[in-house]
C-alpha positions in Angstrom: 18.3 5.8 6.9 14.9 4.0 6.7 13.8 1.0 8.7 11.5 -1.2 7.8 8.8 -3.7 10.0 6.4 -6.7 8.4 3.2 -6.3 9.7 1.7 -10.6 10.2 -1.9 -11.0 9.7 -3.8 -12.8 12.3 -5.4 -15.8 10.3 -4.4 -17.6 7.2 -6.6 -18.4 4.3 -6.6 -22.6 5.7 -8.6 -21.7 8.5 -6.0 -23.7 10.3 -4.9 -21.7 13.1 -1.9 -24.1 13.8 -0.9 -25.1 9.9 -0.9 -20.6 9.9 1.1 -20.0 12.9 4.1 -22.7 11.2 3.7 -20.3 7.9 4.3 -17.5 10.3 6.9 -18.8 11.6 8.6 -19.3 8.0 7.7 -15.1 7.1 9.5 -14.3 10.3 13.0 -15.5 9.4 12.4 -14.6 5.8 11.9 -11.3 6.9 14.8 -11.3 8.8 16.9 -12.6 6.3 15.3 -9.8 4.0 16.4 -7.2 6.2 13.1 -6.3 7.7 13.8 -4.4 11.7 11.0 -6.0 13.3 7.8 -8.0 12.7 4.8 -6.9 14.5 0.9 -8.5 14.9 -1.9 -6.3 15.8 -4.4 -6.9 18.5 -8.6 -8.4 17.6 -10.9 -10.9 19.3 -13.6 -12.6 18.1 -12.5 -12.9 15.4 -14.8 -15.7 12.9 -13.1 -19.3 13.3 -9.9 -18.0 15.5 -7.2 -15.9 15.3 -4.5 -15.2 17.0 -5.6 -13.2 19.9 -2.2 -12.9 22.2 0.0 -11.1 20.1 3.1 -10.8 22.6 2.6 -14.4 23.4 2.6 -15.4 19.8 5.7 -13.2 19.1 7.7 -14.6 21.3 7.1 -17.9 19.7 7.6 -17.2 16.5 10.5 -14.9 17.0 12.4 -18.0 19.2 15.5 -18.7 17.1 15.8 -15.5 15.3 19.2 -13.5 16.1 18.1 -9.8 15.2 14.6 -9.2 14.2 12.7 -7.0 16.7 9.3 -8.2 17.7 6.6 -5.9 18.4 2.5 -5.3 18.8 0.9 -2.7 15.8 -0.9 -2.2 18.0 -2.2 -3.6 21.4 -5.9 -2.7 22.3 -4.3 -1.1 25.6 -7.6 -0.6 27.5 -8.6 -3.9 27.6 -5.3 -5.0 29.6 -4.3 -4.6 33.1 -0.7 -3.0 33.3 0.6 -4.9 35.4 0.3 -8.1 34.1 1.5 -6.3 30.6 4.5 -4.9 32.1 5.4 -7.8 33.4 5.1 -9.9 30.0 7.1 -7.3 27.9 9.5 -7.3 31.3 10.1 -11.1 30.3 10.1 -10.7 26.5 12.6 -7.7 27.0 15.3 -10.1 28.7 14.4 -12.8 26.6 15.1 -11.2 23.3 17.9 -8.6 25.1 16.0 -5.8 24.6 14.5 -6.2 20.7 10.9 -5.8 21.9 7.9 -2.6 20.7 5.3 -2.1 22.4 2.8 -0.7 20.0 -0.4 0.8 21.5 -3.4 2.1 21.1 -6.8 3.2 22.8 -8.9 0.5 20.7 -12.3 0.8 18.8 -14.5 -2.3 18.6 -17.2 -1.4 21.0 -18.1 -5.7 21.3 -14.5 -6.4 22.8 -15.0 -3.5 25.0 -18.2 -5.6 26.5 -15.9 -8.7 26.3 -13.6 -7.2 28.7 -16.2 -5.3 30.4 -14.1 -1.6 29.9 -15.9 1.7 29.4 -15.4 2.3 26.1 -16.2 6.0 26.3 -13.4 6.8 28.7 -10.5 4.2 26.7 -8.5 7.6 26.4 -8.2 7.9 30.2 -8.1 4.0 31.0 -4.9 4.3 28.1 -2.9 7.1 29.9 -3.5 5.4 33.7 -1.7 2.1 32.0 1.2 4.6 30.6 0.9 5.5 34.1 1.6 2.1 35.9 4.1 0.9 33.0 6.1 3.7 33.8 5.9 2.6 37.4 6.4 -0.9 37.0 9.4 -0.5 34.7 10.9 1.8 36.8 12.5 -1.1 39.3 11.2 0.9 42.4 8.1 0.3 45.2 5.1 2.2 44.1 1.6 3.5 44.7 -0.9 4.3 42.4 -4.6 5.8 42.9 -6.6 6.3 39.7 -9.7 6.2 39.0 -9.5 2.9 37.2 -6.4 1.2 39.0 -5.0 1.3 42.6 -1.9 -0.8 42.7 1.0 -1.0 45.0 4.0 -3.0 45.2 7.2 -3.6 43.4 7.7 -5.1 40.5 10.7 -7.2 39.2 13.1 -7.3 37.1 14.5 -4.3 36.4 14.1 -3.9 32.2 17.0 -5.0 30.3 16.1 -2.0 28.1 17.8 1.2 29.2 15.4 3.0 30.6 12.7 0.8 29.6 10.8 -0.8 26.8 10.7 0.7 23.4 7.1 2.0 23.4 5.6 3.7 19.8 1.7 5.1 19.8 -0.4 4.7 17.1 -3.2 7.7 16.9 -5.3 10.5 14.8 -6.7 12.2 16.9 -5.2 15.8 18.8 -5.6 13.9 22.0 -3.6 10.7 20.6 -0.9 12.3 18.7 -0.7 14.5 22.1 -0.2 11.4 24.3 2.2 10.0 21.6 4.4 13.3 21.6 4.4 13.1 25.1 4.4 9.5 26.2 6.3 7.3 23.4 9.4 6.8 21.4 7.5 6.8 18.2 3.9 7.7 16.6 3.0 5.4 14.2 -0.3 6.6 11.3 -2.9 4.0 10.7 -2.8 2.5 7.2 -6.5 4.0 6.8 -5.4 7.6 6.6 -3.9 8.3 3.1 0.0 9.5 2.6 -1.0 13.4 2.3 -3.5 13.2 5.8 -0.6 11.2 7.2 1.4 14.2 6.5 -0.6 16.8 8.3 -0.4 14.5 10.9 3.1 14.1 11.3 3.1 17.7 11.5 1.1 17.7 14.3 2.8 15.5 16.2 6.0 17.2 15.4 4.7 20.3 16.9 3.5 18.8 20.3 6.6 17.1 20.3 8.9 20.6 19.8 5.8 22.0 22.8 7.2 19.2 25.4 11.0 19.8 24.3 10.8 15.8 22.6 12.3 14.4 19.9 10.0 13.5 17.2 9.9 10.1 15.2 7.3 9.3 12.7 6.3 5.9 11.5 4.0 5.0 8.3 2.0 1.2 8.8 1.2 0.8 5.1 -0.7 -2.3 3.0 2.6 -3.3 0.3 3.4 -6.0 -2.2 5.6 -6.4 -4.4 4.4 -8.3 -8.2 5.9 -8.5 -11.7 3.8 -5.6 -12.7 1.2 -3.3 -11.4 -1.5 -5.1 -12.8 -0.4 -8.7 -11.6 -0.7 -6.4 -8.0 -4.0 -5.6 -8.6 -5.2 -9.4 -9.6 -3.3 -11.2 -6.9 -2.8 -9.3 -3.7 -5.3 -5.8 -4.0 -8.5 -7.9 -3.4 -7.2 -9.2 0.2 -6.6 -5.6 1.5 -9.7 -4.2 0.5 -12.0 -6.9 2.3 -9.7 -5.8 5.5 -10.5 -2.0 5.0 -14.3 -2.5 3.9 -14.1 -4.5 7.5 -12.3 -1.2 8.8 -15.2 1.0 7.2 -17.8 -1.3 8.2 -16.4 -0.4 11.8 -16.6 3.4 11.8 -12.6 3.8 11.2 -13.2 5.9 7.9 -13.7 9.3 8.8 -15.3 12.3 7.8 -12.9 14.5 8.9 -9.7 12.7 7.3 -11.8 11.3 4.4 -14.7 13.1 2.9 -15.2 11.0 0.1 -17.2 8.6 3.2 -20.3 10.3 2.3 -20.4 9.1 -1.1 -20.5 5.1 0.1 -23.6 3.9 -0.8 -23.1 0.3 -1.5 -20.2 -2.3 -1.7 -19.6 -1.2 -5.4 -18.2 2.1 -4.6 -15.7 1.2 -2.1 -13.5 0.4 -4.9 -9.6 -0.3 -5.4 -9.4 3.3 -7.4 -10.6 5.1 -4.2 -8.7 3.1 -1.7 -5.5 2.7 -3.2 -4.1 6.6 -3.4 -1.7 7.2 -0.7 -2.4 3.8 1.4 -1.6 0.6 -1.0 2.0 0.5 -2.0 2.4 -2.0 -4.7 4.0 -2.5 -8.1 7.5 -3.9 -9.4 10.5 -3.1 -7.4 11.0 -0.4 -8.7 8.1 1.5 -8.7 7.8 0.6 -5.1 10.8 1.4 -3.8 10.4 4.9 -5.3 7.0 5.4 -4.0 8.7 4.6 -0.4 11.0 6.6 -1.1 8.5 10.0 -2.0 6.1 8.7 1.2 8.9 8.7 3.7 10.4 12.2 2.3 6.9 13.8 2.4 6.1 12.7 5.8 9.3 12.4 7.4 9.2 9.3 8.5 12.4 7.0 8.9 10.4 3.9 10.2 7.7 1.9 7.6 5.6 -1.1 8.6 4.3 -3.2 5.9 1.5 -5.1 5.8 1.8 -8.4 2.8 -0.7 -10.9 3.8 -4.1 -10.6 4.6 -6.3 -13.1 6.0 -7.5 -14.4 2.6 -4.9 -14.3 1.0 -1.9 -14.1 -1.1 -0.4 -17.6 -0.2 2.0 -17.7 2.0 4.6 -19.1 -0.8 3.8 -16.5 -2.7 4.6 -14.5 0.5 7.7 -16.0 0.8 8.7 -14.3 -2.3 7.4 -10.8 -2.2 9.0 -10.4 1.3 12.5 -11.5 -0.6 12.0 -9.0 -3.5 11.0 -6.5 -0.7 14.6 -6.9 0.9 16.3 -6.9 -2.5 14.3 -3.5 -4.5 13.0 -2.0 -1.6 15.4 -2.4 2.2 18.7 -2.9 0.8 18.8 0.7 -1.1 16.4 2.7 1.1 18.4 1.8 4.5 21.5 2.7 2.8 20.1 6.4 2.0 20.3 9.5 4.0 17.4 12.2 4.0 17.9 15.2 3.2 
């Protein structure tokens, strides 16, 4: 069976940070009534006019009232928290929603929110796996110590998780050190949406193996840009040019890669960072039925039984027009693909 997550976007095309947390609000529980497993919001700061920039706080917000849908962080900028203070918040969120939070995490990238939170950005790796350290610790309902070379901390922290044993905690990485840590240290990897389908793949592989190394079981999850239009071309008009001003911003950050995709070279200017080089193996879009078969073929190739899907970007589609590709989502895409068992 495949599960399926709605990825929020962090600002709305108003400008109006609360008018866009209300439309949230509304894509929540039409997600869950679509079928959706969980809704998730990543982590950025200073971001130009606002954003939302606590995205546990703002997930238990707009997830007050639901009665299923899991709430969860794709992903958290993990060096730039202290652990405590984050095991204590899921601690609360876990009890409050009886157990439906994810904490997604990562080791971050932006090197001005590293100066924001005055963190060594060189050493995020090592600050990441000391806060697995202490989360482990402070979830564990027992008095600790702890002497690293970033955190010393000693007490006892309360209450003991409502999860059994703890939190549900996924990893999102590329690198061998990541999908290492992830293997090791989570309940699920989860690939970037900048990696295409086939690199996600060889990644998933990866992971698999360090998993089999540290006798773990292995669960892959895709985070993938999807919408769901009349026709392919209606995609291309109304939704395609929102995602690809998010992943020129991605490029424009260093998150393309050489080593994943060679084709970085050959940017010389905006007008080759195009839809027709982008869209292979990342955008998932078309009528239902092309999209639910291309889910389909992504999640056999990789073997993945967990997809996150990001709709909205911060420009745009509407969020009515949100409204409705999450319902055709549910009907063409959730309904027959969670029924299905892989082979």
């Amino acid at each position: 069976m495949a599960s399926f997550g709605l990825v929020l976007p962090i600002q709305g095309d108003s400008g109006d940070l609360d008018r866009h947390l209300e439309e949230l609000r509304e894509e929540v529980q039409a997600a869950e009534a679509a079928g959706f497993d969980a809704v998730f919001l990543p982590e950025f700061h200073q971001a130009r006019g606002g954003a939302i920039v606590s995205p546990l706080l703002a997930l238990g917000w707009l997830t007050a009232g639901t009665a299923r849908i899991k709430l969860g962080t794709l992903v958290l900028a993990t060096p730039l928290h202290d652990p405590v203070r984050l095991a204590e918040d899921v601690l609360m969120l876990d009890h409050a929603t009886r157990g439906r939070v994810i904490l997604g995490l990562g080791t971050a990238h932006v090197p001005v929110d590293f100066e924001l939170y005055d963190r060594p950005r060189a050493r995020r790796g090592a600050i990441t796996d000391e806060i697995l350290d202490i989360l482990e610790l402070c979830w564990s309902n027992r008095p600790f110590e702890y002497d690293g070379e970033f955190f010393q901390r000693k007490g006892h922290v309360t209450p003991a998780p409502f999860s059994e044993p703890r939190p549900t905690v996924w990893i999102g990485a590329h690198g061998p050190k990541g999908l290492a840590r992830a293997a090791t240290r989570a309940d699920r990897w989860v690939c970037d949406p900048e990696r295409d389908i086939d690199v996600a793949a060889q990644l998933a592989e990866q992971y698999r193996s360090c998993a089999a190394a540290a006798g773990r079981p292995a669960n892959v999850g895709l985070f993938r840009e999807a919408w769901i239009g009349e026709s392919r071309e209606e995609c291309e008009e109304v939704w395609a040019p929102h995602p690809m001003k998010v992943h020129r911003l991605y490029y424009n950050v260093g998150v393309y890669l050489e080593e994943f995709e060679p084709w970085v070279n050959d940017i010389h200017s905006r007008d080759d960072f195009t839809l027709e080089r982008l869209a292979p193996g990342r955008f998932l879009y078309g009528d239902g039925d092309e999209v639910r078969e291309t889910a389909r073929q992504w999640l056999d190739q990789t073997g993945a039984d967990y997809m996150a899907v990001r709709m909205r970007h911060p420009t745009g589609p509407s969020h009515a027009d949100t409204l409705v590709a999450i319902e055709r989502f549910g009907q063409s895409v959730i309904e027959p693909l969670s029924q299905r068992v892989t082979t």
